[in-house]
N, C-alpha and C positions, 0 to 999 in steps of 0.2 A: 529382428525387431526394429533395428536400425532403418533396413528398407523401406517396413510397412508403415514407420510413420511420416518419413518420406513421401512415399504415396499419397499420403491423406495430405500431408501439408501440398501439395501438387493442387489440391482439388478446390481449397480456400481460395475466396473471392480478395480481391487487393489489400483491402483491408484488415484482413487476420494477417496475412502475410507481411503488412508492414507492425502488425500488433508484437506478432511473433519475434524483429529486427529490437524492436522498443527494448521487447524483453532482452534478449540478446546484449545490446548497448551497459542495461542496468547490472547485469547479472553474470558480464561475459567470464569471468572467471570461477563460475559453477555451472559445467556444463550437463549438470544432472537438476539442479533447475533447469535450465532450455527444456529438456527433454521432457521433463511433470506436463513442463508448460505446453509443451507440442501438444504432447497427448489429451489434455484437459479439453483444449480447442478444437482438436480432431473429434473429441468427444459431443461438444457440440454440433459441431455440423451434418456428423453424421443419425443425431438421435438418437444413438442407445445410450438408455438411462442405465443397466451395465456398469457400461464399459465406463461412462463419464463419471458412476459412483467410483469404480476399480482408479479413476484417473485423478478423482480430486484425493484419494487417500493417498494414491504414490506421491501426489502432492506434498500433501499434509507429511509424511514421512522423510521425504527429500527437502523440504524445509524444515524440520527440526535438523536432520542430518548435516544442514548447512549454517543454522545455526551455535549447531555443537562445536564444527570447524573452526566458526568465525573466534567462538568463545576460549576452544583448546590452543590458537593462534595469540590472542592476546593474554592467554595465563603465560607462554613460553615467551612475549616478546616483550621488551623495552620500548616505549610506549616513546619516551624522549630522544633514543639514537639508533632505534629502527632493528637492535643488534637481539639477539636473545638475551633472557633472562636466567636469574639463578635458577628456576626452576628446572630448564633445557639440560644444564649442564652434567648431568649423567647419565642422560638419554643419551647424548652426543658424546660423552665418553666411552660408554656400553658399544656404540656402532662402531666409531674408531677403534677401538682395540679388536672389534673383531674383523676389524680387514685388518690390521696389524698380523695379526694370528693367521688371519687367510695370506695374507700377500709378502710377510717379512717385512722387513725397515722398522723405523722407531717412531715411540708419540712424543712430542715436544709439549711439555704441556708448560703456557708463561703465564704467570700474575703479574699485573701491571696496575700502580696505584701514582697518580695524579701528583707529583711533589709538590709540598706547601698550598692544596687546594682549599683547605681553610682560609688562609689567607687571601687568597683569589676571593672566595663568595663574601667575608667580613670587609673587605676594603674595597669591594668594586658592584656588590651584591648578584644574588642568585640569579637572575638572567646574563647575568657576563661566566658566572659557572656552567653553568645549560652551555650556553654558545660555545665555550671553551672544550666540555664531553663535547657535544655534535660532533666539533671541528677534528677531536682524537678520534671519534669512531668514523669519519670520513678517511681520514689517513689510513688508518686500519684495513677499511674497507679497500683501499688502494691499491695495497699490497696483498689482499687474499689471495691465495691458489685456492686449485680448486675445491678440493678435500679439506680445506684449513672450516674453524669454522670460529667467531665471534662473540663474546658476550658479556654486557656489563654484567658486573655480581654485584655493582649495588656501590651509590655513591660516585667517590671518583678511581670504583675498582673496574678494571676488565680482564678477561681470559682470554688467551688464545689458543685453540687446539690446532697445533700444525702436525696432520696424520702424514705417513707415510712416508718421512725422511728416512732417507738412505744410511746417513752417517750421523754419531753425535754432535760431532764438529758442525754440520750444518742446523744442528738444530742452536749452538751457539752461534754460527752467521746470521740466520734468522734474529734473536732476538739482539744482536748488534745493528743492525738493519733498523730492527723497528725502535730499537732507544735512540737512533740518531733521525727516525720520520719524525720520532716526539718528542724532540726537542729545539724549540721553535718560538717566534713571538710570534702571538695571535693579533691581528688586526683587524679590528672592529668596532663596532659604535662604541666599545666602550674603554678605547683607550688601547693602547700597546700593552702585553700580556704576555711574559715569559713563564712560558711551559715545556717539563721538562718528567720523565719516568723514571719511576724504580722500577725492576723488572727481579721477577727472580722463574727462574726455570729449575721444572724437574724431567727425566725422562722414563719411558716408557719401552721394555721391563726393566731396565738397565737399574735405576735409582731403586724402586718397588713394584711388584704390581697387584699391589692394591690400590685401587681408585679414590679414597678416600683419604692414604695417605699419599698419592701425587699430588692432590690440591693442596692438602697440609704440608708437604715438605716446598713444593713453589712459592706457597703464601712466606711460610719461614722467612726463605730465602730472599724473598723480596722484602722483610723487611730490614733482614740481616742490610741488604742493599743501601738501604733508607737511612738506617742508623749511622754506618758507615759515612755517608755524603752528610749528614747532620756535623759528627764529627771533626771532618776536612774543614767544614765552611765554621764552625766554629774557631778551628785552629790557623783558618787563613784569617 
């Protein structure tokens, strides 16, 4: 099918062929648009009424189909740090445990919650909070492998799924690793900014495996973390 519309695009005079580019430019990351589009064009020039009906409906179908993407993309994404959203996060626990299952090693799974972020957005306000997530989920992003995967759950919470570690010890290097990316002063229009994470980790079968109680017992733990450093600076 690939060939024959091939062919036809061959036979268009200059102007479909730069029409066809246009579309291409606008659209390049649905190449099943391109393709409606080829064909609808081909449909004209060649005159069957047909095929050009058969060609506006693949259309019509390959645009809602690319609609639904656009729409299924922003129910899963964070709109503000580009990372996934809560919704993602058990779709992408479901995959990870099953190469887990397929391939051996462990799931790392960290909760990570923004210390004293209230106080950030009350004394500096909500675009110095914004800038401040961005700049965590930049670092984040920094350190992904490959298999790892990212997600605000809302506020100044995020997850990280790191699949496929070898050993549990590495999955505590890892989130030693990233408590010390995120802790940092932020420089920005809005002044110097110390930012700093609680983190708490569960593993993957080791701790449970149930899904629902990894997030629960991570979250725990991360606040077990929080409370803890409340504490200390209290008592220093």
């Amino acid at each position: 099918m690939h060939s024959y519309v091939w062919k036809l695009l061959h036979r268009f005079q200059e102007g479909n062929v730069v029409l066809v580019a246009d579309v291409y430019n606008k659209f390049r990351r649905s190449w099943l648009f391109i393709y409606a589009t080829g064909i609808s064009i081909a449909g004209f020039y060649i005159k069957d009424i047909w095929f050009l009906i058969a060609a506006f409906l693949s259309l019509l179908v390959v645009t809602l189909f690319e609609k639904n993407r656009q729409l299924s993309e922003v129910a899963n994404k964070d709109l503000l740090t580009g990372l996934g959203n809560k919704n993602s996060l058990n779709t992408i626990l479901e995959r990870e445990v099953s190469r887990i299952n397929r391939k051996g090693g462990f799931l790392i799974f960290l909760f990570l919650d923004i210390d004293n972020f209230k106080h950030i957005n009350d004394s500096r306000g909500h675009k110095a909070g914004d800038a401040v997530l961005v700049e965590v989920a930049r670092r984040l992003k920094k350190q992904k492998r490959k298999y790892d995967a990212l997600i605000r759950y809302g506020g100044d919470e995020f997850c990280v799924v790191c699949s496929q570690v070898q050993t549990e010890d590495g999955g505590t290097q890892i989130r030693d690793k990233l408590a010390d990316i995120l802790h940092f002063d932020y420089q920005g229009d809005f002044g110097e900014i110390r930012v700093e994470a609680s983190f708490g980790m569960a593993t993957y079968p080791s701790d449970t495996e149930d899904l629902q109680q990894l997030v629960a017992l991570a979250d725990y733990r991360m606040y077990q973390q929080k409370e803890q450093r409340k504490l200390l600076r209290m008592g220093g």
